[in-house]
BAVEX-67208 format. One record per residue (C-alpha): x, y, z; residue number from 0. Coordinates in steps of 0.5 Angstrom, whole numbers, plus 500, padded with zeros to 3 digits. Layout:
N
<X->X, Y->Y, Z->Z, num->NUM>;
...
end
This chain:
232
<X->474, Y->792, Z->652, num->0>;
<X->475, Y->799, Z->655, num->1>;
<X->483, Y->799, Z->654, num->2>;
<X->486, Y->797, Z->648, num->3>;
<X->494, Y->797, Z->646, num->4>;
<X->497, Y->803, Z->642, num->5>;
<X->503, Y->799, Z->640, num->6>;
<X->502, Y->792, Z->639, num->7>;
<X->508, Y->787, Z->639, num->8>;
<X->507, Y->780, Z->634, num->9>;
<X->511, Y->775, Z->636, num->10>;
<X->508, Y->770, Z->630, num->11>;
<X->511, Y->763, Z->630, num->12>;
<X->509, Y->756, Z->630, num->13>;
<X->510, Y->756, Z->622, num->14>;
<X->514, Y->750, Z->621, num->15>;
<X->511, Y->746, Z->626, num->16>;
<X->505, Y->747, Z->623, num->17>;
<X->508, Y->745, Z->616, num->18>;
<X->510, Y->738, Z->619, num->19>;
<X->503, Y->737, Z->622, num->20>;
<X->499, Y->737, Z->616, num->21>;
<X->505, Y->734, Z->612, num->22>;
<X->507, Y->740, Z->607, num->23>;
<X->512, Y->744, Z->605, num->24>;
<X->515, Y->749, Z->610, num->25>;
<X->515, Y->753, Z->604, num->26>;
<X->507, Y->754, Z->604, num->27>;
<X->507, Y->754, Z->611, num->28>;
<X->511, Y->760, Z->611, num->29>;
<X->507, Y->764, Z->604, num->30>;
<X->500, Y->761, Z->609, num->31>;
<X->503, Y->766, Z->616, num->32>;
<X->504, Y->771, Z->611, num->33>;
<X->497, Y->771, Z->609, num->34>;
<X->495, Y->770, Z->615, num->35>;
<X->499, Y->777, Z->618, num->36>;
<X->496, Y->781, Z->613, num->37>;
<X->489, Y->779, Z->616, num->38>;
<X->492, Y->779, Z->622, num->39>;
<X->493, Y->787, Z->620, num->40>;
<X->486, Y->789, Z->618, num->41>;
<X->484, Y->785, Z->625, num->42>;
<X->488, Y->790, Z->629, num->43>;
<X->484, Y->796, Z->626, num->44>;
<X->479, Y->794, Z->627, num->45>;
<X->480, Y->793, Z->634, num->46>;
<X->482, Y->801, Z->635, num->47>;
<X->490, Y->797, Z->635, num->48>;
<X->494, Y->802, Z->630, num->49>;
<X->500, Y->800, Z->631, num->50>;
<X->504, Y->793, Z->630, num->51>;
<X->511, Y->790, Z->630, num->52>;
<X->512, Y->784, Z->627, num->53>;
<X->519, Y->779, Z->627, num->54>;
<X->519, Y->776, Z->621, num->55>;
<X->526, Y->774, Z->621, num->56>;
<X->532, Y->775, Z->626, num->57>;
<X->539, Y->775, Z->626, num->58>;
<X->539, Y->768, Z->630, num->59>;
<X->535, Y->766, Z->623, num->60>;
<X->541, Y->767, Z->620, num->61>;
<X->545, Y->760, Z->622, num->62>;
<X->538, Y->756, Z->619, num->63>;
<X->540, Y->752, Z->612, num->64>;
<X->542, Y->756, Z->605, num->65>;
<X->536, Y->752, Z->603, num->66>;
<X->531, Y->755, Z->608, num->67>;
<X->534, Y->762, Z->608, num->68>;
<X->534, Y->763, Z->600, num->69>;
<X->526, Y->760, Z->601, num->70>;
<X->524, Y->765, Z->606, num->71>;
<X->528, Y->772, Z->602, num->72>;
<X->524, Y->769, Z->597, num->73>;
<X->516, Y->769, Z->600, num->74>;
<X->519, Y->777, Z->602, num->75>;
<X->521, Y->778, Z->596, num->76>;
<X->514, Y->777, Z->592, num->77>;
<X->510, Y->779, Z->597, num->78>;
<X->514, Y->786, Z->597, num->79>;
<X->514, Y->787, Z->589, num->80>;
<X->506, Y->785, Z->591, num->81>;
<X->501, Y->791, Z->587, num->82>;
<X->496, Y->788, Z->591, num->83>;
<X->500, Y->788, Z->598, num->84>;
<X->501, Y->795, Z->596, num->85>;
<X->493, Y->797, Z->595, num->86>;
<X->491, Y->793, Z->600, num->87>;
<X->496, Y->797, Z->604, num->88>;
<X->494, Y->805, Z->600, num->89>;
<X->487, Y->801, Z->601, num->90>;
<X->488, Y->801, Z->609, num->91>;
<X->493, Y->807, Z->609, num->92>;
<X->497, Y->803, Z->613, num->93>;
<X->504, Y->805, Z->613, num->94>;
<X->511, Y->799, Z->612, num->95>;
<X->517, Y->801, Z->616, num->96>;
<X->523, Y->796, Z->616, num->97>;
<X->527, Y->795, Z->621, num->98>;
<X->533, Y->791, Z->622, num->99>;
<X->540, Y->791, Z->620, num->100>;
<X->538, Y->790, Z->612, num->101>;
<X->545, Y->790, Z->610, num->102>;
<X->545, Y->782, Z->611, num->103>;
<X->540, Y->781, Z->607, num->104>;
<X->540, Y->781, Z->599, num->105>;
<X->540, Y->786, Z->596, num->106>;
<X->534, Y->785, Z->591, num->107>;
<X->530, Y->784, Z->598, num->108>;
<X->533, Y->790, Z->600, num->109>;
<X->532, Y->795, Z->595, num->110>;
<X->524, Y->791, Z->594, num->111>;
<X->523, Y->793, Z->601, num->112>;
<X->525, Y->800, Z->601, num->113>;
<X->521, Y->801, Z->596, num->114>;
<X->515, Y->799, Z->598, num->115>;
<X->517, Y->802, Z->605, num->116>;
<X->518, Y->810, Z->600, num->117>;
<X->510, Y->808, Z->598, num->118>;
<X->507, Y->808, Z->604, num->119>;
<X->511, Y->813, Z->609, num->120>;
<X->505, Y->819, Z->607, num->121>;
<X->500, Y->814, Z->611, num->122>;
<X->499, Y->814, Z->619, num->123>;
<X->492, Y->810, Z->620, num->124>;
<X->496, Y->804, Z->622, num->125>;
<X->504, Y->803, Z->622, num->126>;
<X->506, Y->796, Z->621, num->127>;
<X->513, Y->796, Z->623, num->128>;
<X->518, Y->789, Z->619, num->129>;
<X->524, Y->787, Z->624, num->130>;
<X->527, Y->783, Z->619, num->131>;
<X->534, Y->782, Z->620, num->132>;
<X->533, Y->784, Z->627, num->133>;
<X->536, Y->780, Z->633, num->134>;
<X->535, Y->784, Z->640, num->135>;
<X->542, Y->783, Z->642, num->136>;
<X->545, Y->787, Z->636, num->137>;
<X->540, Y->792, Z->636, num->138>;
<X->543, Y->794, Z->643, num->139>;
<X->550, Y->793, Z->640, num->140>;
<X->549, Y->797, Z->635, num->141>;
<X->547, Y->803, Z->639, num->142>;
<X->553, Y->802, Z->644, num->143>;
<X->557, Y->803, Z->638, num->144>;
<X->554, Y->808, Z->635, num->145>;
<X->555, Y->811, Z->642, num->146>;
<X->562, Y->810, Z->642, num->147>;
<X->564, Y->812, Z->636, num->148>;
<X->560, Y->819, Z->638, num->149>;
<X->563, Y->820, Z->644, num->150>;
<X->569, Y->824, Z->643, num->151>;
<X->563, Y->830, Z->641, num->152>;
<X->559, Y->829, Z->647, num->153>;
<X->559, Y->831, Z->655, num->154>;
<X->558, Y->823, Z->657, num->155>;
<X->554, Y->826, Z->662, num->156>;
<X->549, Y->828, Z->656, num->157>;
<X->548, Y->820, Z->655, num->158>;
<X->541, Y->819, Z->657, num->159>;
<X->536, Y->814, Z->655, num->160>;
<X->533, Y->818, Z->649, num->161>;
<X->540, Y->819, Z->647, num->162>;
<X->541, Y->812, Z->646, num->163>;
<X->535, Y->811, Z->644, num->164>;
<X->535, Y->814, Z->638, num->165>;
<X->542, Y->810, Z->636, num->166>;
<X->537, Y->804, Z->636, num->167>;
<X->535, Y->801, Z->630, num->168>;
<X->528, Y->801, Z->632, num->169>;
<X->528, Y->807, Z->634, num->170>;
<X->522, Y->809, Z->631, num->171>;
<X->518, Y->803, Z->634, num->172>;
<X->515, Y->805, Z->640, num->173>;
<X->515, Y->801, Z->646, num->174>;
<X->510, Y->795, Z->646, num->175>;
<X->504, Y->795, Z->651, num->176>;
<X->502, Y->788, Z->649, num->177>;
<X->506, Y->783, Z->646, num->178>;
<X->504, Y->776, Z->643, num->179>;
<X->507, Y->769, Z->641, num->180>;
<X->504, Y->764, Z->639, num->181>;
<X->506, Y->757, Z->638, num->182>;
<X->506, Y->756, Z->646, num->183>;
<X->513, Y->758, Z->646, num->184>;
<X->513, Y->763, Z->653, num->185>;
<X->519, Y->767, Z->652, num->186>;
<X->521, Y->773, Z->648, num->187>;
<X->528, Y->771, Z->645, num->188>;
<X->531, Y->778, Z->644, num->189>;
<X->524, Y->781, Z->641, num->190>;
<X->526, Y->788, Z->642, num->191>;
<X->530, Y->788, Z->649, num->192>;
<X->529, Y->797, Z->649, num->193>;
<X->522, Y->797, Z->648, num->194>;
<X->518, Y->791, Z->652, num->195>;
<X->522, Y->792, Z->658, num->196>;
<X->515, Y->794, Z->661, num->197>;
<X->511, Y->790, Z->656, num->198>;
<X->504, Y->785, Z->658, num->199>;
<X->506, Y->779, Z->655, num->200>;
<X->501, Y->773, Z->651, num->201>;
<X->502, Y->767, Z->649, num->202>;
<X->497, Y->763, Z->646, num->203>;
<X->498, Y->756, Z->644, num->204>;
<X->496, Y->756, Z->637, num->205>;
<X->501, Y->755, Z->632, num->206>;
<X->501, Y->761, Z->628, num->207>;
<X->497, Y->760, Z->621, num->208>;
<X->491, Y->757, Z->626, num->209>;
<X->491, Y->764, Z->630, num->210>;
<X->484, Y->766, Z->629, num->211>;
<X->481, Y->774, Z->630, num->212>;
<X->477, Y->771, Z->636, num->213>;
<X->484, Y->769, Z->639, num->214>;
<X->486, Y->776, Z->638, num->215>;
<X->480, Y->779, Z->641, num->216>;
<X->482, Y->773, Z->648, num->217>;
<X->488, Y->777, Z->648, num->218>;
<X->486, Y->783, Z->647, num->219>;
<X->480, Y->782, Z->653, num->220>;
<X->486, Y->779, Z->657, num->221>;
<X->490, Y->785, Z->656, num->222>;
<X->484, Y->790, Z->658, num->223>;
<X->484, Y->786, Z->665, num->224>;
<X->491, Y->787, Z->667, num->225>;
<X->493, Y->794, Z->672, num->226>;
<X->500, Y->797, Z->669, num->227>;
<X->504, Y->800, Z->674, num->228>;
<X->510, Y->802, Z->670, num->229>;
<X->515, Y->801, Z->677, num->230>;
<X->510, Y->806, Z->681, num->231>;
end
C-alpha cells in the first residue's frame, strides 16, 4: 500500500447481533468490542493510521432500554478508570479525547472520562477520538445555535465554514478520509455529517467482535486503489 489515511473513522457495529449468534449476553458481547478497539487501535499504528474516531455511543442510542444503557455506561465505565487501559495508552503515547454532548451522560462516566482525557493530552503519536453521546444531527444543531446566540457580535457575512466549524462538538476531529462499518450495514446514520462529506466509505460484513487486523489491511489496500477528487 502506497497511501494510507491520515483520520480514520470507525464505525464498530454488529456487537449484539454477535451476541445473539453465539447465544451470550449482549453485555459480554459488548466488554469483547471493547476489547476488540483497543487491538484495533494498536493495528492502525502499526499501519502508519495516527488518527481514529471511534462511535461508541449516539444520541439515537439513548431511546434502547434503562437496562441496556445502564450496562453500557457501565463497561465505559470501567474501562475509563482502567490503569492498564492508561498504560497501555501512556504505553502507545496514544491520546483520548472525548467528543459529544457529555452532559447527558451520568456524571461518574463524565468525570471517568474527562480524567483519562487530562491524562493523555500531552501524547500526539496517535489521537483517538470517543464520540459518545454523539449523533451527527445534534451535533449540526448545536452549532447552529451557537452561531445564533453569537450572531448579534458578528458581520454574518464573516460566517464561514471555519467559523462554523469550530462551534461543532467535534471540531477537533479532523475529516476522515476512510470510514469503516461493519456488520454489513451500508449506511453512515449520522456519523459526523461535517467531516465525511468526502469521506471513501468500507463496509466489511464482518460483525464487529470478528473484525480481524487482516480485514483492516483489505480496507486499507481498498483504500490505496481508490482516486479522490474532492469535487476537481
Amino acid at each position: 500500500m502506497d497511501k494510507f489515511p491520515r483520520a480514520l473513522g470507525l464505525i464498530p457495529d454488529g456487537n449484539r447481533r454477535w451476541a445473539l449468534k453465539h447465544n451470550i449476553d449482549f453485555s459480554q458481547a459488548y466488554s469483547v468490542g471493547v476489547s476488540k478497539f483497543i487491538s484495533f487501535s494498536e493495528w492502525c499504528k502499526s499501519f502508519g493510521v495516527k488518527n481514529i474516531t471511534v462511535w461508541a455511543f449516539s444520541t439515537e442510542n439513548f431511546k434502547r432500554s434503562l437496562a441496556e444503557r445502564r450496562t453500557l455506561f457501565s463497561i465505559y465505565q470501567k474501562v475509563a478508570t482502567d490503569s492498564s487501559i492508561l498504560r497501555k495508552l501512556k504505553a502507545n503515547r496514544a491520546r483520548l479525547r472525548v467528543v459529544g454532548n457529555l452532559s447527558l451522560l451520568p456524571a461518574r462516566l463524565q468525570d471517568a472520562l474527562h480524567s483519562l482525557e487530562r491524562q493523555t493530552k500531552q501524547y500526539n503519536s496517535q489521537v483517538i477520538n470517543l464520540l459518545i453521546a454523539y449523533g451527527g444531527r445534534d451535533d449540526l444543531l448545536h452549532a447552529a445555535k451557537e452561531l445564533v446566540q453569537r450572531a448579534y457580535e458578528r458581520d454574518l457575512k464573516k460566517v464561514n465554514e471555519l467559523v462554523f466549524r469550530r462551534l461543532l462538538f467535534s471540531a477537533d476531529v479532523p475529516d476522515a478520509d476512510l470510514v469503516i462499518r461493519t456488520s454489513g450495514e451500508e449506511r453512515l446514520s449520522g456519523f459526523m455529517p461535517w467531516q465525511t462529506s468526502y469521506s471513501e466509505l468500507y463496509f466489511s460484513r464482518k460483525l464487529w467482535p470478528d473484525f480481524t487486523k487482516r480485514d483492516l489491511s483489505l480496507a486499507l489496500s481498498e483504500y490505496s486503489r481508490r482516486q479522490r477528487r474532492f469535487g476537481r
